[in-house]
MARKE-59706 format. One record per residue (C-alpha): residue number from 1; x negated, y negated, z negated. Coordinates in nm, 2 decimals, decimal comma, padded with zeros to 4 digits, always signed. Each point is the difference from the previous one (the first is absolute). Layout:
N
PT    k      c1      c2      c3
PT  NUM       X       Y       Z
...
This chain:
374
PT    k      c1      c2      c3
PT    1  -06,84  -18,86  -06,87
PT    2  +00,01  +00,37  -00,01
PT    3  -00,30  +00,24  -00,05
PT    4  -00,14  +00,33  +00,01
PT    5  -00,10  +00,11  -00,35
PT    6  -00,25  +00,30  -00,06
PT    7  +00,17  +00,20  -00,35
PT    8  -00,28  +00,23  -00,13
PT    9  +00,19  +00,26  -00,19
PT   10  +00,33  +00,14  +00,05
PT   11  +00,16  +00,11  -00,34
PT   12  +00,24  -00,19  -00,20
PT   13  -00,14  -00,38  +00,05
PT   14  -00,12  +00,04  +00,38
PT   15  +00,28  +00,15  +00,10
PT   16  +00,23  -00,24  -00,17
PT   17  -00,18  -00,29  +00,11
PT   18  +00,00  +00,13  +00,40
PT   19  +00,37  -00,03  -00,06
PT   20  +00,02  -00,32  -00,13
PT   21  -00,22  -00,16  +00,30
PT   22  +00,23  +00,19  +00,21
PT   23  +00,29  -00,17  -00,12
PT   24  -00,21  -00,36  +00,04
PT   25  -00,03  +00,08  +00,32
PT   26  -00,41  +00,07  -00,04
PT   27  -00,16  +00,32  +00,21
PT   28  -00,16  +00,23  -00,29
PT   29  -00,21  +00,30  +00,07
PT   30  -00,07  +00,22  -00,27
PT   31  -00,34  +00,21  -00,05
PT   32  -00,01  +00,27  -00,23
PT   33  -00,33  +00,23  -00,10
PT   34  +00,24  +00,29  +00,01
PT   35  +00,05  +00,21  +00,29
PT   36  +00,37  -00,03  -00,13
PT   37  +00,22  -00,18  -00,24
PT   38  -00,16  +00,11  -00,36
PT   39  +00,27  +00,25  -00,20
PT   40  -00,06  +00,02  -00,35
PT   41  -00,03  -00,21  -00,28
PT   42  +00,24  -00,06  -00,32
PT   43  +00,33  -00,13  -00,06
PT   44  +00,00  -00,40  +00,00
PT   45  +00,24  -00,27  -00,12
PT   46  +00,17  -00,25  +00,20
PT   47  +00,15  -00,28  -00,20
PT   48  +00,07  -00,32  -00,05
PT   49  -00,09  -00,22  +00,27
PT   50  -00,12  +00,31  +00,20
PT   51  +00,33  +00,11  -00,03
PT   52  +00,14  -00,30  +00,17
PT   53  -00,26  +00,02  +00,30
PT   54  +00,08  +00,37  +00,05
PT   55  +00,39  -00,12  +00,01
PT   56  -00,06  -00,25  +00,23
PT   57  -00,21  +00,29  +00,23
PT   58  +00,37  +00,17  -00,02
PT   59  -00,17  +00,28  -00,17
PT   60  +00,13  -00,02  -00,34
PT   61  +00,27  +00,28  +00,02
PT   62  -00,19  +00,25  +00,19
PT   63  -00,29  -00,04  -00,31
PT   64  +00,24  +00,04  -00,22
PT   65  +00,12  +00,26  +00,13
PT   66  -00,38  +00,21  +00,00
PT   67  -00,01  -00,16  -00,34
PT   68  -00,19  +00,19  -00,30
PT   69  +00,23  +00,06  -00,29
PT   70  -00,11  +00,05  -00,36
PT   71  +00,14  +00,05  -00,34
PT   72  -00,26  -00,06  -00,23
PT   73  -00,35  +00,03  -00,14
PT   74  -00,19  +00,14  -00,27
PT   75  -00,35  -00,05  -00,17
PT   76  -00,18  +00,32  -00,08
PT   77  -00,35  +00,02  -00,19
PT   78  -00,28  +00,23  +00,15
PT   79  +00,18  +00,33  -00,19
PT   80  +00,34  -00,06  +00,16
PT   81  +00,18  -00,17  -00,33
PT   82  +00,24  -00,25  +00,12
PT   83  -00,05  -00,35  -00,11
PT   84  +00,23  -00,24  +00,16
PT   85  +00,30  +00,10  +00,19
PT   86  +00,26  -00,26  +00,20
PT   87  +00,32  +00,04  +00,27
PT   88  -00,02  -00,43  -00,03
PT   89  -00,32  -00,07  +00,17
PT   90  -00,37  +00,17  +00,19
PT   91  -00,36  -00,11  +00,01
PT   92  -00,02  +00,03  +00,34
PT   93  +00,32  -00,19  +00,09
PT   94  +00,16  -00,22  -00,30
PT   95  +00,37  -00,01  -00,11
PT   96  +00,17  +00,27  +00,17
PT   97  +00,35  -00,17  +00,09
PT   98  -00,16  -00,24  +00,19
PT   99  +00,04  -00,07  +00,33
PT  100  -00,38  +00,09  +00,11
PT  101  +00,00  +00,26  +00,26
PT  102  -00,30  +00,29  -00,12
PT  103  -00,08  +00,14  +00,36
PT  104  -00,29  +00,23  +00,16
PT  105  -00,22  -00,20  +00,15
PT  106  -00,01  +00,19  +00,35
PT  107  +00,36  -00,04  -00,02
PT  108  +00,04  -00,31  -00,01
PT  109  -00,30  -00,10  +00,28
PT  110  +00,23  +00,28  +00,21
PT  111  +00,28  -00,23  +00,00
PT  112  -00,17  -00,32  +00,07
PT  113  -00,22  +00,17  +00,28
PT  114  +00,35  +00,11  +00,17
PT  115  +00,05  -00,39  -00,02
PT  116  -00,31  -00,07  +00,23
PT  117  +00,11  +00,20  +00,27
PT  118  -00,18  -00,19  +00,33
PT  119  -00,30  -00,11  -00,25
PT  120  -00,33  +00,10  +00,11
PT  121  -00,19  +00,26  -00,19
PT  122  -00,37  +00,09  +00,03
PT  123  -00,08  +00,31  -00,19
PT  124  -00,34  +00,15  -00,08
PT  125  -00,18  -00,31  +00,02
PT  126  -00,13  -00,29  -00,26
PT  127  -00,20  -00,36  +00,07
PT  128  -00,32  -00,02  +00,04
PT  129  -00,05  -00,35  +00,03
PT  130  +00,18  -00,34  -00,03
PT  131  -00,09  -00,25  +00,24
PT  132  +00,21  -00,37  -00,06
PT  133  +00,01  -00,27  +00,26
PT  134  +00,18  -00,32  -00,03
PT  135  +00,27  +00,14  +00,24
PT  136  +00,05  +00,35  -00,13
PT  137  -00,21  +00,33  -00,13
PT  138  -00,18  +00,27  +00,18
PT  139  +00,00  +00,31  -00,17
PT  140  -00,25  +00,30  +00,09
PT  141  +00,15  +00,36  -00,11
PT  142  -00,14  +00,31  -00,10
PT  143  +00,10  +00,17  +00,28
PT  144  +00,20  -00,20  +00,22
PT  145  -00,08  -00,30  +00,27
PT  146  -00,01  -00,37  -00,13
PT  147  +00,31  -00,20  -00,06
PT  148  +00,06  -00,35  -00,06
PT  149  +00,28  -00,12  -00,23
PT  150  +00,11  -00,31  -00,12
PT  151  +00,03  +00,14  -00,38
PT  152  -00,18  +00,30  -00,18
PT  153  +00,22  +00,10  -00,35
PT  154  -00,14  +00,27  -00,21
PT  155  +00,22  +00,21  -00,19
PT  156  -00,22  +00,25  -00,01
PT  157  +00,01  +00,06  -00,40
PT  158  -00,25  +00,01  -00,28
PT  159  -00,32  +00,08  +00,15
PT  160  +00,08  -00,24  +00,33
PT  161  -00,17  +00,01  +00,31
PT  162  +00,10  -00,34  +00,13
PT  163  -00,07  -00,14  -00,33
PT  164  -00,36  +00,10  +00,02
PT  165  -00,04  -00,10  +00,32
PT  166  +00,15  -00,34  -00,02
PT  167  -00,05  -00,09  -00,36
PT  168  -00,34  +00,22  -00,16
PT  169  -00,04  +00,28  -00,20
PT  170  +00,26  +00,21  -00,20
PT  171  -00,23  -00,09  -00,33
PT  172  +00,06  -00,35  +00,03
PT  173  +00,42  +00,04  -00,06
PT  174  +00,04  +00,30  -00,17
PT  175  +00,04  +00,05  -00,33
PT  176  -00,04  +00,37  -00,14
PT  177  +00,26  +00,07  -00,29
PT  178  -00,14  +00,27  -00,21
PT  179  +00,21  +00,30  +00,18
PT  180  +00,05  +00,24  +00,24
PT  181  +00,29  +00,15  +00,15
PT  182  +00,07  +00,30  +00,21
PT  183  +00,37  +00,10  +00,16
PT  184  +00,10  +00,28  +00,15
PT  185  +00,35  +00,17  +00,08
PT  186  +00,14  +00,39  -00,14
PT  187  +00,30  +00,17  +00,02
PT  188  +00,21  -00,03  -00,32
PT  189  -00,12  +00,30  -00,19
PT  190  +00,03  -00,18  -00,29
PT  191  +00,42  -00,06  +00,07
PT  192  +00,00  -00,32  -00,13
PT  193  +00,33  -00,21  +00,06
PT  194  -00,06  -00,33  +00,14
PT  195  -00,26  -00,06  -00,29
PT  196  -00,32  -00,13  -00,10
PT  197  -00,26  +00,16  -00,25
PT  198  -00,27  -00,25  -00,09
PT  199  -00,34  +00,16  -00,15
PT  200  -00,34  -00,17  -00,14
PT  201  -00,25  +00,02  -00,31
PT  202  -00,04  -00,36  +00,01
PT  203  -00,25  -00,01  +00,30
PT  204  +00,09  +00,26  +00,25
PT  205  +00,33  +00,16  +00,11
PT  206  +00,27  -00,03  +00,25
PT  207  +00,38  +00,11  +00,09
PT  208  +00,18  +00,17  +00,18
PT  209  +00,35  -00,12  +00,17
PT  210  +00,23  +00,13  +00,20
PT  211  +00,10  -00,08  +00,37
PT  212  +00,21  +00,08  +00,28
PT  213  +00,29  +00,13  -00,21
PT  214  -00,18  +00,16  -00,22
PT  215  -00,16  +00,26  +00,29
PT  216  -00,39  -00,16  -00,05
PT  217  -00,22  -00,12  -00,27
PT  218  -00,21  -00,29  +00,03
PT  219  -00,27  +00,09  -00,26
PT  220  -00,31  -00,28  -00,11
PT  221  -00,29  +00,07  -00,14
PT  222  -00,23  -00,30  -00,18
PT  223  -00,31  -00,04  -00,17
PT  224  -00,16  -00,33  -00,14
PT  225  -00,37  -00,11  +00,12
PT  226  -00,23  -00,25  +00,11
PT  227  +00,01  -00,04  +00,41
PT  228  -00,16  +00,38  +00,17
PT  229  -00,15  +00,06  +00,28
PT  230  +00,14  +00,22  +00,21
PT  231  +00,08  +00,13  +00,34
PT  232  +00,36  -00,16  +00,13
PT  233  +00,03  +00,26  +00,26
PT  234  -00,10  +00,30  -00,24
PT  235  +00,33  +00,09  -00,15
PT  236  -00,14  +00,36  -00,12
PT  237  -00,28  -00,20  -00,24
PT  238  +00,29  -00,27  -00,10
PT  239  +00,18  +00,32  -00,09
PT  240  -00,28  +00,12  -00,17
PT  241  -00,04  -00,33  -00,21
PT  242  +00,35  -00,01  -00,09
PT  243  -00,03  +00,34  -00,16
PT  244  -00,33  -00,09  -00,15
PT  245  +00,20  -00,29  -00,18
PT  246  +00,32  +00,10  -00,08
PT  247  -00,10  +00,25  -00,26
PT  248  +00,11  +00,10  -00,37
PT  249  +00,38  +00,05  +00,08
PT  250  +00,24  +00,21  -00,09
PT  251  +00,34  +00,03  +00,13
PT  252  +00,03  +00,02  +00,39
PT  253  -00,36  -00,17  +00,10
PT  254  -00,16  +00,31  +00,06
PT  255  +00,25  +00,10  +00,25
PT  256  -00,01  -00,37  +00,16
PT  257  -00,39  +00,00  +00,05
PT  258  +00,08  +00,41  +00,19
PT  259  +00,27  -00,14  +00,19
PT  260  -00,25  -00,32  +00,09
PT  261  -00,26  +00,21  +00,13
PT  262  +00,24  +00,16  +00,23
PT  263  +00,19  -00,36  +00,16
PT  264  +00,01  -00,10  +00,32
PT  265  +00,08  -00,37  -00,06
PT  266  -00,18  -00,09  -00,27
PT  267  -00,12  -00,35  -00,07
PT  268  -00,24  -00,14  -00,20
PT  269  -00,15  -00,37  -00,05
PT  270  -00,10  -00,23  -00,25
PT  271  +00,24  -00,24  -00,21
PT  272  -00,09  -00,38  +00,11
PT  273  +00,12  -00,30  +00,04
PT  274  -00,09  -00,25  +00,35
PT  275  -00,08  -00,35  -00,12
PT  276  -00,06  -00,28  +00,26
PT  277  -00,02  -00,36  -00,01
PT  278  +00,15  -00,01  +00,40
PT  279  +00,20  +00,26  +00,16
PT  280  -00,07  -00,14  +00,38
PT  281  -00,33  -00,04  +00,18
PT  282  +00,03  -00,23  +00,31
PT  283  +00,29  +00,23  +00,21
PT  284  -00,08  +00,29  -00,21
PT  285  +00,29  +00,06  -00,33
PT  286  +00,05  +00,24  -00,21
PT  287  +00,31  +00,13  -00,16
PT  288  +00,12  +00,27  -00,26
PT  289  -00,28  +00,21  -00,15
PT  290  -00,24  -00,17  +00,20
PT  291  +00,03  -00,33  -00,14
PT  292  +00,10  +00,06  -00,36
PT  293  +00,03  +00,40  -00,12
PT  294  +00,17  -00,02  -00,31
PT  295  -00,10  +00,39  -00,10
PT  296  +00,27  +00,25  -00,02
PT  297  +00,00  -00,09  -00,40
PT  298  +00,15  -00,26  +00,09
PT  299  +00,33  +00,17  +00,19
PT  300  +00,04  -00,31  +00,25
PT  301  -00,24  +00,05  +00,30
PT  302  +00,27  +00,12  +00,25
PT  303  +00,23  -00,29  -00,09
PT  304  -00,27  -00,24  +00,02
PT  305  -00,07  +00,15  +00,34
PT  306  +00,36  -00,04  +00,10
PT  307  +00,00  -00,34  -00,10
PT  308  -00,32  -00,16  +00,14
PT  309  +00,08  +00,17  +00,34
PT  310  +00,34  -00,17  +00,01
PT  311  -00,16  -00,35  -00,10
PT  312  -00,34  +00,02  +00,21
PT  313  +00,28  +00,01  +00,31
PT  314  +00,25  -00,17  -00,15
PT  315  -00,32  -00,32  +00,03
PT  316  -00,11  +00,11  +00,27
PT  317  +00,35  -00,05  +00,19
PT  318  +00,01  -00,38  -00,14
PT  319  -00,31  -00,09  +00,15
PT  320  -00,22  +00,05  +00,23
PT  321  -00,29  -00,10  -00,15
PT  322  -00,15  +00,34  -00,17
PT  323  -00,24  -00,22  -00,27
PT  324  +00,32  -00,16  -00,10
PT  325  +00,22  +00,30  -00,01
PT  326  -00,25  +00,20  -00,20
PT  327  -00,08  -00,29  -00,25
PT  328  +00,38  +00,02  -00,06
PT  329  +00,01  +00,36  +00,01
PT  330  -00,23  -00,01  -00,30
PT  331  +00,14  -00,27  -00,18
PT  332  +00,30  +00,20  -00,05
PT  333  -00,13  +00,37  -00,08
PT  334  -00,27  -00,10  -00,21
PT  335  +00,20  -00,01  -00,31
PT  336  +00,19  +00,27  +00,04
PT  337  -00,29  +00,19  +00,09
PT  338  -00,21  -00,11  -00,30
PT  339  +00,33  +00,09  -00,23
PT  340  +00,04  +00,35  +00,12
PT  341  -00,38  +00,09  -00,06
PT  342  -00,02  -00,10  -00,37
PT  343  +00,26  +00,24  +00,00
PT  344  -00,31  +00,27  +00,02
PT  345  -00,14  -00,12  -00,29
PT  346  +00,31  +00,12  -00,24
PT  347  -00,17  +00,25  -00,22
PT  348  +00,28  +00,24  +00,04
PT  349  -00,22  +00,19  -00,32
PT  350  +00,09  -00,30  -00,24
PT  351  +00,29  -00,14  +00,17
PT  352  +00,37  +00,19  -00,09
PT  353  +00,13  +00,13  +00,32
PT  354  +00,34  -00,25  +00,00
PT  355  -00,23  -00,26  -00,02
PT  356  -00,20  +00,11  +00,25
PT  357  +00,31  +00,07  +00,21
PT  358  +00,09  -00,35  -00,11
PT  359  -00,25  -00,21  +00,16
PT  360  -00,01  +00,19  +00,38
PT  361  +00,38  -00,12  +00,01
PT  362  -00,08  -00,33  -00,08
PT  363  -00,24  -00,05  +00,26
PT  364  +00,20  +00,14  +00,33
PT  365  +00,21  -00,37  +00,02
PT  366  -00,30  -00,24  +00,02
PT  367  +00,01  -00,04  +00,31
PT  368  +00,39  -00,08  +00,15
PT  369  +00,00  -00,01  +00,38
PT  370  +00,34  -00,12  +00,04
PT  371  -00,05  -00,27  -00,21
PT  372  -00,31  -00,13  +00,24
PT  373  +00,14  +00,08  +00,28
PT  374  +00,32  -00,16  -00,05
């Protein structure tokens, strides 16, 4: 039986998952806060499994092709004095003759939002409240007039709307990290070459990477602390506590925390983790950053988007039963989820680098669609 699913959230696994259910034969409608699709937003890796999901989306070349290239890292202490330098592997990304693909994220939601031409989009507009039957879901928006549905997925990232609605409050699933972490793009004053420069004094610090062949930085800025309270939709205070931090550098901080003041897409939130015993509610499930945020110190949340998108269809197309598709949905991505977020808790201060680079790799193949589907 085919249904009409309600996707809260339209970046990487909303818009993959509208896909998918297209290609089941399902009717998605995608709802985004946005007025528009979000631009923005660092580089991300696709590998492993993710990379065979974004093959099978006939995607793979074309990512490859807007892929980010880089030839090394290096560890600098709060003066500037290199530390560590390597062409063999990067923090952020792991052995770097592997076959991951290290893309911008708006780049890659670009190509899979050209996939879901004919898809329904409502921009500007968020749920207000969830309303489950025993033959479907009304949903009351913000802004626009009831709909009914047979499904509601959010994908609507760490601090999720549908989540709250459907499941309770943020504070009963997250779980703060000790860290924040701001982002925000520069041209390439510095004239790095497809390079990283890692920076800390043991709590705080950041990097700065290259992008887009070398024509943009991607520059982050962290500090350690128990959760704050702050105003999400303030970005000039999160400025302002990022620069209250991030102090006692040498080097080219200073210049950053100028150059922060002054960005137009600059991001900020907290480092956490999403923990749940359950990932559906009734008709309501949740996918990607929703269900199971693994933290960006963890380097796998887009691939774990990317997966669970392609599995919640793939169940939902052998059955039309949604309890039973979502039970088996989370059968199989709950591993694989739980793997790649112990991945954050590599203390990357202790830890050597290899080794760091060393366990990322070996989590990407846990999961091995062609071996379940086949």
């Amino acid at each position: 039986m085919k249904k009409t699913v309600l996707i809260s959230g339209s970046s990487v696994a909303g818009t993959a998952l509208a896909y998918w259910l297209r290609e089941q034969g399902h009717t998605p409608v995608v709802l985004e806060r946005a007025p528009a699709q979000r631009r923005g937003g660092q580089a991300v890796d696709v590998r492993g499994a993710a990379l065979t999901v974004l093959r099978r989306m006939g995607l793979e070349a074309e990512a490859r092709a807007l892929a980010n290239h880089c030839d090394g890292m290096s560890v600098v202490d709060p003066a500037g004095n290199e530390l560590f330098r390597s062409e063999e592997f990067a923090l952020s990304s792991g052995s770097l003759d592997s076959d991951d693909i290290e893309i911008l994220r708006e780049d890659l939601v670009d190509l899979m939002h050209a996939k879901n031409d004919g898809v329904e989009h409502l921009y500007g507009d968020s749920i207000a409240a969830i309303h489950q039957e025993d033959d479907g879901v009304t949903v009351e928006f913000e802004h626009a007039a009831p709909r009914r549905f047979d499904l509601v997925a959010g994908a609507d990232g760490l601090h999720s709307n549908t989540r709250r609605l459907a499941f309770g409050p943020e504070q009963d699933y997250i779980n703060h990290l000790g860290t924040y972490l701001s982002v925000f793009s520069e041209e390439n004053y510095l004239g790095l070459d497809r390079w990283q420069t890692w920076f800390n004094d043991g709590v705080n610090g950041g990097v700065v990477m290259t992008v887009r062949d070398n024509a943009e930085l991607r520059i982050f800025l962290g500090f350690a602390s128990e959760p704050i309270e702050y105003d999400h939709r303030d970005t000039a205070a999160q400025k302002r506590l990022v620069a209250e931090r991030v102090t006692g550098f040498g080097w080219e901080v200073p210049t950053f925390i100028e150059r922060m003041m002054k960005a137009e897409d600059f991001y900020f939130d907290s480092m956490a983790q999403i923990r749940m015993d359950a990932w559906s509610a009734g008709r309501v499930v949740l996918v990607g950053d929703a269900a199971h945020c693994a933290a960006p110190l963890s380097g796998q949340g887009t691939s774990l988007a990317l997966v669970g998108a392609y599995v919640l269809a793939d169940e939902l197309g052998r059955t039309g039963d949604h309890a039973l598709a979502f039970a088996r949905y989370e059968t199989r991505m709950r591993p694989f989820a739980e793997a790649n977020q112990e991945l954050a808790f590599i203390d990357r201060q202790t830890v050597d680098p290899e080794e760091s680079a060393r366990r990322t790799d070996a989590v990407k193949d846990l999961i091995d669609l062609d071996a379940e589907i086949d």
